[in-house]
N, C-alpha and C positions, 0 to 999 in steps of 0.2 A: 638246806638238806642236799648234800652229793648225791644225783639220781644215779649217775653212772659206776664211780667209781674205778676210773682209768688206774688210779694209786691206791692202793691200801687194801686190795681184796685180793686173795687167792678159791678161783684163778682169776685177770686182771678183768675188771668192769663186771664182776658176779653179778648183781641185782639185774643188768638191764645188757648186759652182753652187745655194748653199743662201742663203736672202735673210738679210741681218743684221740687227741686235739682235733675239739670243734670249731670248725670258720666260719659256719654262718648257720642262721636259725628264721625260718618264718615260717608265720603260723594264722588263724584264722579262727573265727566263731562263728558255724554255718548258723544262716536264722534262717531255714526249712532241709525239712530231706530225715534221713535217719541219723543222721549226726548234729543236726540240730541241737545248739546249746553246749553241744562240746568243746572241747579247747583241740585244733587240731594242728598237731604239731610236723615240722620238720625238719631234721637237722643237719648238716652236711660237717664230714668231718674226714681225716686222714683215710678213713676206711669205705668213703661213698655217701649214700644216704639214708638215713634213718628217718623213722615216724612213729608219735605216738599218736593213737585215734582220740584218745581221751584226758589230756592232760590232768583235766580234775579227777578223774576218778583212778585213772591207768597208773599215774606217777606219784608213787606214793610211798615208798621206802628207803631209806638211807644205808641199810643195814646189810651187811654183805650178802646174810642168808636169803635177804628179801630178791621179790622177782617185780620189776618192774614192766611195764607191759609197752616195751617198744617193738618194733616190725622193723627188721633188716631190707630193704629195698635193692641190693644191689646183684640180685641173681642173675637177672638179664640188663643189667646195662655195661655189661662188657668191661673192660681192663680199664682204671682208670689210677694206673700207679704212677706214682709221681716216679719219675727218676733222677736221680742227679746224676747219676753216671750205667755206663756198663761193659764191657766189653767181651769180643769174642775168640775162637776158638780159631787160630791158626791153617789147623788143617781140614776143621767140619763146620759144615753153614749150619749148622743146624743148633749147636754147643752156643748158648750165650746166657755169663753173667751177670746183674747186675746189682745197682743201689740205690734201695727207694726209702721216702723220707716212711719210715713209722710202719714199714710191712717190709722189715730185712732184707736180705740179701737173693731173690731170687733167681734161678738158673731153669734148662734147659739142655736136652740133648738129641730134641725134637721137634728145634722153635719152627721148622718152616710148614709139619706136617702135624703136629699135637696141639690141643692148648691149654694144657696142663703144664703150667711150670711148678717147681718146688722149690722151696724156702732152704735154704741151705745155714744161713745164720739168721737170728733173730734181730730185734732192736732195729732202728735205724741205720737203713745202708747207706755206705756214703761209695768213695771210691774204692774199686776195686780193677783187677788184674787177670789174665789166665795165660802160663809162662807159654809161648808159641814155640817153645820144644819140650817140656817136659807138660805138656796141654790137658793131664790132669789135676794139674796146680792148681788149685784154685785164691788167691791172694785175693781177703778183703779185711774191710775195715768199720768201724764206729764211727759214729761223733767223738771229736777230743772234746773232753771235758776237764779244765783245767783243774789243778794242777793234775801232772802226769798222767793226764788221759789220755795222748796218744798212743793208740797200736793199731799193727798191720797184721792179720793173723794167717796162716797158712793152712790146709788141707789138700792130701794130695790123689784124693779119692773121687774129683769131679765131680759131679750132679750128683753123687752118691753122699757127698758132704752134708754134713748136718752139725749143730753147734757141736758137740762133742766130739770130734772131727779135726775141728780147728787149735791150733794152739800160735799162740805169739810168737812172733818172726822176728818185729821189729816194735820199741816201747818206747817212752819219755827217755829211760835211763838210757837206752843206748843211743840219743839223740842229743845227750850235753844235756838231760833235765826239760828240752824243749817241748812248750804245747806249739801247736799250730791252730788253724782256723777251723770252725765245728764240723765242716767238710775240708780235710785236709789232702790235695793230692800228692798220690806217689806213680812214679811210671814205671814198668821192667825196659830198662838202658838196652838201647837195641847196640848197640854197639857194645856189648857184654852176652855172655851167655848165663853169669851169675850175678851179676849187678844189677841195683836198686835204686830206685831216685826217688827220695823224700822231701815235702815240699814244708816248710813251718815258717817260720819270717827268714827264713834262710836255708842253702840246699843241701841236701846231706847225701854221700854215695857210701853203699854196704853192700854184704853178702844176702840176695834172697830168703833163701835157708837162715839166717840170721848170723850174728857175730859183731865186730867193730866198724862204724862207721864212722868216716870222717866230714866236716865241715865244709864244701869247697867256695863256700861264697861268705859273704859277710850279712849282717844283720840287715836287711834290707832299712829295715826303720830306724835304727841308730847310728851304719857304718862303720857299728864294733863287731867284738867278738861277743856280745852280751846275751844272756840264756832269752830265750823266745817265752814271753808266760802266756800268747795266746791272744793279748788286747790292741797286740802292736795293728796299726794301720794298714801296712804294707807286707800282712801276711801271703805267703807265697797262692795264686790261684792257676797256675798252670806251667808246664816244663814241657820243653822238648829237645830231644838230644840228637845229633848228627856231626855230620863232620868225618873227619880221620878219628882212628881207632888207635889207642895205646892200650898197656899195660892192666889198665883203669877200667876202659872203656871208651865212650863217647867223649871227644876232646870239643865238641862243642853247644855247649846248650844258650840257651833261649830261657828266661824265665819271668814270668810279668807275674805282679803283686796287685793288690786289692786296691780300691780304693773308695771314700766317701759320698759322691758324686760333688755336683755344682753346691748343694745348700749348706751339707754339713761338711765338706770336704775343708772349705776354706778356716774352720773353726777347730781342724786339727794339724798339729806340725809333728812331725813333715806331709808334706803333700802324698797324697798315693795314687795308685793307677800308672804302674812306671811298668817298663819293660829295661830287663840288662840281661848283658850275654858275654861268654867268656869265647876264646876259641882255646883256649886251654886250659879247660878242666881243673887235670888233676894239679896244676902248680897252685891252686889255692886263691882266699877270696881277693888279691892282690890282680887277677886278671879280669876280677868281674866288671863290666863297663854301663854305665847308667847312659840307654842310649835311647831315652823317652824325647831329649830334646831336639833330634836330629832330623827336626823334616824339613821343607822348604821355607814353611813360615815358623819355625821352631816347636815347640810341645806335640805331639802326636795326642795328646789329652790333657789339653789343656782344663775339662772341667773336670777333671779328677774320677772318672767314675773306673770302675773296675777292670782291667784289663784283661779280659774273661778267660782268653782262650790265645797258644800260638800253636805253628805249625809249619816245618819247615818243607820244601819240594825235595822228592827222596832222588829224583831229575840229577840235583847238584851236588854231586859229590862231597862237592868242599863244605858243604854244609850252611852255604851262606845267604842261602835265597830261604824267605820265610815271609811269612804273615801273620801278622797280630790283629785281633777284633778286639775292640771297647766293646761294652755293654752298657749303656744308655741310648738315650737322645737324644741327638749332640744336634742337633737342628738341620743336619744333611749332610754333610760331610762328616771323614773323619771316622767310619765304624768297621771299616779294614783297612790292614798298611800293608805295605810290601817292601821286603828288603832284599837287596842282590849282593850286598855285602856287608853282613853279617851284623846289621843296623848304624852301620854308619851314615848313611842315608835310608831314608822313608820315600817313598812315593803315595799317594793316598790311593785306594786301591777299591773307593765305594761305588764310583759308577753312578748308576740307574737302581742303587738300593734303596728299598724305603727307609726312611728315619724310625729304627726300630732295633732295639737293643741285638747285638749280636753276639751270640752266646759259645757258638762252636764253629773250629774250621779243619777241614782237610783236604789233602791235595792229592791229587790221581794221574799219576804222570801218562800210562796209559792211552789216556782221553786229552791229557794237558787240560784239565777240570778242576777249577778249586771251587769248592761246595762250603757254605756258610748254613749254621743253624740261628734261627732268629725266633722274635717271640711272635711273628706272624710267617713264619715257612721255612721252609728250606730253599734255595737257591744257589743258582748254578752258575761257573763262567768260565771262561777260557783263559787261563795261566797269564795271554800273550796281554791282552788290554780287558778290561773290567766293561763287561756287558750282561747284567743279570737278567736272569730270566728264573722265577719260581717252576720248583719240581711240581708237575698236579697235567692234569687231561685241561686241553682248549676246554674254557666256561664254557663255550657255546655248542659242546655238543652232547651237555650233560650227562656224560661219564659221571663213573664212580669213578671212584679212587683219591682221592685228594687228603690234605692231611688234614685233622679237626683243627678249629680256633684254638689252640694252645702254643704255650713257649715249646720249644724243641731246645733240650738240651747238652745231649753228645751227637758224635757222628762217627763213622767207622764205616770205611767198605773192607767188604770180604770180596779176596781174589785171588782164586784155583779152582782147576777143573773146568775151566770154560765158565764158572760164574761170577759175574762181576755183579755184586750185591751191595748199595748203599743203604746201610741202618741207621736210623734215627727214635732217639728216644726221645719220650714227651716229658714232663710236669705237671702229669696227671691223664695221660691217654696210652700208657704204653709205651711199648716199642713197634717201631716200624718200620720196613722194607720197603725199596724203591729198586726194580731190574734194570741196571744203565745198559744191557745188552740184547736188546730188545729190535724186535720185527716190526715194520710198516705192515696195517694189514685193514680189514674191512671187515664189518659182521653186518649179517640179515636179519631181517625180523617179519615176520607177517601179522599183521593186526585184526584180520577179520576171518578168523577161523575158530568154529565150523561154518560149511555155507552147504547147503542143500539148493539141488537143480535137477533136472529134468532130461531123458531124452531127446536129442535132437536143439537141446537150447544149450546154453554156456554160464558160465560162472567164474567172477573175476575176485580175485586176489590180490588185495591191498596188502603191497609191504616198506618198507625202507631200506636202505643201506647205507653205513656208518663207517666214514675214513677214519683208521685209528692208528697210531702213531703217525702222522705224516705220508698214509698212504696216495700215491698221487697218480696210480697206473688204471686203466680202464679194465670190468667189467662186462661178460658176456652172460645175461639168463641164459635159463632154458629147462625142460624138462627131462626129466632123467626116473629110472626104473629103479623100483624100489626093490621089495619080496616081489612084486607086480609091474606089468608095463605100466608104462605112465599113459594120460588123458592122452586118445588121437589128436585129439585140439589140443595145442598149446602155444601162445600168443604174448610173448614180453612185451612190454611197450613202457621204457623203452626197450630194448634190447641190447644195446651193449651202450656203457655212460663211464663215467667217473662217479664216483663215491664222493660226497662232502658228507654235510650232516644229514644224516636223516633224509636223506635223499629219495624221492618218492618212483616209485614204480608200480607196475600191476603184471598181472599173469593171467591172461583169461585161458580158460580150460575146460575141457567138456567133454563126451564120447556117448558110447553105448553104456546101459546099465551096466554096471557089474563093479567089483571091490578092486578099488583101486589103493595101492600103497606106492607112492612114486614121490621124487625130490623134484624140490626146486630149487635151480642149482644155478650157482654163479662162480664161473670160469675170470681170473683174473687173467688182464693181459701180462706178468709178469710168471704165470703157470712154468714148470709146474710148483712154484713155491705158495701159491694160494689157490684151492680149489675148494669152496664152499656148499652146501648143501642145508635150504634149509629146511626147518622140521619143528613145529610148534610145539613147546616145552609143555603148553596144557591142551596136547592131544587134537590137534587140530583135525579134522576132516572135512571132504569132500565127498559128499552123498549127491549122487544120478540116480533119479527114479525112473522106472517107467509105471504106468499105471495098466495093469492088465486085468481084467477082471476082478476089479475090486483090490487086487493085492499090490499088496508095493514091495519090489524086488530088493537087492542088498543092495547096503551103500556101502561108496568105497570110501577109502579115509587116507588123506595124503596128511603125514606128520609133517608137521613146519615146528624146529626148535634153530635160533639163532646162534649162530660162530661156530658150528659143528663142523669139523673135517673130516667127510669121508674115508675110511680106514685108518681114522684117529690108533696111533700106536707108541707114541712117543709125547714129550713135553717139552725137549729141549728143541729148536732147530738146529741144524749142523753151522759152525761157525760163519759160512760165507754167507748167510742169508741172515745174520744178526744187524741189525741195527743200534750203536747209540743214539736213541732219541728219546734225552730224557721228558722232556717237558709236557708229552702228552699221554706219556704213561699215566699206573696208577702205582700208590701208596697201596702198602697191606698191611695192616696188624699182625704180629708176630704173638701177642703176649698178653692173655689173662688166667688168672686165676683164686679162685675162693682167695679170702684175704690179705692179695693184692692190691689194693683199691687207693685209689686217689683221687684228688683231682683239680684241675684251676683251670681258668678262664685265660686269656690275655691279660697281661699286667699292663694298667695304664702309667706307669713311672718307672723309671730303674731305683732301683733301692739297694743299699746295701747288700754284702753275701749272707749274712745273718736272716735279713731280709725276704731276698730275693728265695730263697730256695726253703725259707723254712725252717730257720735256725733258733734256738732255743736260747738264743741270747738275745735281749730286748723283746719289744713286743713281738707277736705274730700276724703279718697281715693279712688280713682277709682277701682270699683271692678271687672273691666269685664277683661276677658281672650285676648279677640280681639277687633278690631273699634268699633263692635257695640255691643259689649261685650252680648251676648244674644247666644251663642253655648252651651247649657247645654246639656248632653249626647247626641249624635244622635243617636238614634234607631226606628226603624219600629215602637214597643211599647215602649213606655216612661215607662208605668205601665198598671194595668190588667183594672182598676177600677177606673176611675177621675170623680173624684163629680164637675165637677167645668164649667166651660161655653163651654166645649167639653167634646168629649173622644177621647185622643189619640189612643186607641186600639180599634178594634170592639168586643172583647172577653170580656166577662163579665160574673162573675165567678161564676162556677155551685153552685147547691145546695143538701145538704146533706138532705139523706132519714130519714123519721121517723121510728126506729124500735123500737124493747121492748129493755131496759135495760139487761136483761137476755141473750139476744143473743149475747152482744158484749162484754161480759167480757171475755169470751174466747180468746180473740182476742187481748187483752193487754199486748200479748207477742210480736206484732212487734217492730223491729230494727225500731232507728233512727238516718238516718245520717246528719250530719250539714255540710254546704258547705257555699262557701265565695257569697259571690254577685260580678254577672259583674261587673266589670269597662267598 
């Protein structure tokens, strides 16, 4: 009996309105309680988690009109969309599309302040586009489903898009008949203002808007001119374009193909997982060059597994410097390359990386930063020599922010306006931000508010204070006037220190009766770019009695809420008091919404792209860690800042003061340290 009905009802799943493709299923037969003797079900699937309470009684129709009795579970567990890809909006942080397996195409034109996104096409998103001059373009696309399944379809209405909206750009037909991989990439040719770059077992360049495209590479799997039906090996999985600009466009791309890994790799001809690159384009697939074999010790992948992702530095003009990541386990070496001329030569380029598939890379000339996505973080390193360090807040000061146990798999910074914004999207957690332009700084906290005391006696004040980003400059307490003078008595011990973690202090404090509203305030020695005041989020006070004839006089109440800056007016600092320090920042959630939902665990293997992300071709793997496959880190805070149908945290993060420019250049001599992210 079909309970759900993902196929064959209108509307889809009638009976039991449970989302389709199930991963994993556990269940149980309470023997006490009120569920007692029931069958108690739970299911995890493209859409989050479902439950039925009663499998024997609850589940019990096949029939489209029938109603089965499942419970949608996923209102508050926040974004959990798988993405394969997304990208954003050239001139607004705020504009992002993308493509998630089995909950379409969704966008944004609010991601940093909303968290409502909306569906703009249906079905399964895969890759898509948004043209960065004409930026209410919106290019996306399907799974190819062989034969002539491929298409790229256009809307030019932005977030306002909706399937009816869109029409075809680009199809099988005007590709030579070709299908491509079930996730098929195409990039906008930045070296074009009208050209397209399509990826199938071989490259194709066109007009956006649609028209004639031509061929420029040859059959990766065959080395002919032969049509692409989709099962080839070495179907195209990633392009990137640079170099000098002709007539065309981009006269130099980069483009790595699929491959089987170590097991089943060797059991097909030809091998896959290759990288080739032309530097002249448009003469045809005559310049394309197979330059997989070109390292020190020869193969750059040698166990065949997918050559996930390139990306060349926007630094070198000539287009010749770039980096390629594998996606497997290649036992330590081996999961980024670098080339300074145009892959004639490799350098291995992994460092201090873990042994963990690497999925995405981008470089930031900027910072001189290249940033890798993996199936356990995101990490960071410096262009010049390979020294990782994962993006997340020092473990040891238990911040939030960090990113959840999941694969990460695009990357993309956004840069104007003063904001330098690194996005990273998950496989099955969302999208997420990371600020590479960020301030060394400190927050307070006081621990033991309210406290009641007496005339003529005293009352101490238990608090901490937290170096964050790499702050390393000393602190001055003290007491300071609120609506009210502060305590005649006021007593830091210490009185002026350096900030680590949680760094202990007290405040003792005391006076005559009466209603006291005053701060406790800590003066950084790098002033005036940090001046802190704190103030108890849940209403802390200081009550002085005196006892006078039976009556007991008013109390006064000093607020303690931590990270607060006095005459908070602004969000951004002014440039000269920015820091890049990525590593002890936090991660933010950018993205959920109703029927967004996904989710997966870490993958313990590399598997094929069919595989890997979810594809409709061969089995599907089950991505959960346990029965109900849904344990993604357990922590008090998941993260600081979740845009999405909760917040996991109740901290949400302070705001930097407006000063002059002129006062904080002084100040752009502090240290920064980089530190790993929790596990």
């Amino acid at each position: 009996m079909n309970l759900t009905h993902a196929y064959g009802c209108i509307p889809i799943a009638a009976p039991s309105h449970v989302h389709p493709d199930q991963h994993a299923m556990a269940y149980m037969i309470p023997a006490s309680g009120s569920d007692s003797g029931n069958a108690l079900l739970y299911f995890a699937n493209d859409g989050g988690i479902y439950r039925a309470l009663n499998g024997y009684s609850g589940l019990n129709s096949g029939s489209c009109s029938g109603i089965n009795q499942f419970d949608d579970l996923n209102q508050n567990l926040g974004s959990m969309a798988q993405f394969v890809s997304f990208s954003q909006s050239s001139l607004d942080a705020n504009t992002i599309l993308g493509g998630t397996q089995d909950n379409g195409s969704p966008a944004s034109s609010q991601a940093t302040t909303n968290p409502s996104w909306v569906n703009v096409l249906g079905g399964d998103g895969g890759y898509n586009a948004i043209d960065p001059i004409a930026t209410m373009n919106f290019y996306v696309s399907n799974p190819d489903v062989p034969p002539g399944g491929l298409a790229i379809q256009l809307c030019t209405s932005g977030v306002n898009c909706n399937n009816g909206g869109f029409s075809s750009v680009v199809t099988s037909s005007d590709l030579g008949g070709d299908d491509g991989a079930f996730y098929f990439p195409f990039v906008l040719d930045s070296g074009s203002a009208t050209s397209m770059l399509v990826g199938t077992c071989r490259v194709w360049r066109g007009p956006r808007t649609g028209g004639a495209f031509v061929a420029l590479s040859p059959n990766f799997d065959t080395l002919g001119a032969g049509t692409c039906t989709g099962s080839e090996v070495n179907q195209v999985r990633a392009i990137a374009a640079a170099g000098q600009i002709d007539g065309s466009g981009s006269t130099t791309l980069y483009v790595t193909t699929n491959g089987m890994g170590p097991i089943e790799g060797p059991l097909y001809t030809p091998s896959g997982g290759h990288v080739w690159v032309t530097t002249d384009a448009s003469n045809g697939s005559a310049t394309f060059a197979d330059v997989t074999n070109n390292s020190p010790t020869g193969n750059i992948n040698p166990n065949q597994f997918p050559v996930s992702a390139v990306a060349t530095d926007p630094s070198d003009a000539s287009g010749k410097t770039a980096y390629a990541t594998v996606m497997g386990f290649t036992g330590g070496s081996g999961h980024v390359w670098k080339t300074t001329d145009a892959g004639a030569t490799w350098t291995d380029f992994t460092g201090n990386l873990p042994d963990s598939p690497v999925n995405a890379v981008v470089v930031y000339p900027p910072m001189s930063q290249i940033f890798v996505a993996t199936d356990v973080g995101v990490f960071a390193s410096s262009t010049s020599t390979p020294s990782w360090t994962e993006l997340g807040p020092n473990p040891a000061t238990n911040q939030p922010g960090f990113l959840p146990n999941v694969a990460v798999t695009a990357l993309a910074i956004f840069n104007r306006g003063g904001q330098q914004l690194l996005r990273a999207s998950t496989y099955g957690r969302g999208i997420w931000q990371f600020n590479l332009a960020i301030t060394p700084d400190f927050q307070l906290s006081i621990t033991n508010s309210p406290i009641t005391t007496f005339a003529g006696q005293t009352a101490t004040f238990n608090g901490t204070a937290t170096a964050v980003n790499g702050y390393t400059n000393s602190v001055t307490l003290s007491c300071s006037a609120g609506t009210s003078a502060a305590p005649s008595t006021c007593s830091p011990s210490p009185s002026t220190f350096t900030p680590a973690n949680k760094t202990p202090f007290t405040v003792t404090v005391g006076g005559s009766a009466g209603d006291y509203n005053f701060n406790i305030k800590a003066v950084g020695a790098d002033w005036p770019c940090h001046t802190h005041a704190a103030r108890d989020a849940t209403s802390g006070q200081l009550r002085v009695d005196q006892t006078v004839a039976g009556e007991r006089h008013r109390r006064a109440r000093g607020h303690i809420n931590a990270g607060e800056f006095p005459g908070d007016r602004c969000r951004i600092l002014q440039p000269e008091c920015r820091r890049f320090l990525h590593h002890q920042h936090q991660w933010r959630n950018l993205q959920s919404h109703p029927g967004y939902d996904g989710q997966s665990n870490r993958k313990q293997s590399s598997q094929h792209d069919s595989d890997r992300y979810g594809a409709h071709r061969g089995s599907r793997r089950q991505l959960s860690g346990d029965h109900s496959g849904f344990n993604v880190r357990s922590r008090a805070a998941d993260h600081i800042f979740y845009l999405g149908r909760y917040r996991e945290s109740g901290l949400r993060p302070h705001r930097a003061q407006c000063i002059p420019r002129s006062e904080c250049r002084q100040h752009r001599h502090q240290r920064h340290v980089l530190h790993r992210r929790a596990r």
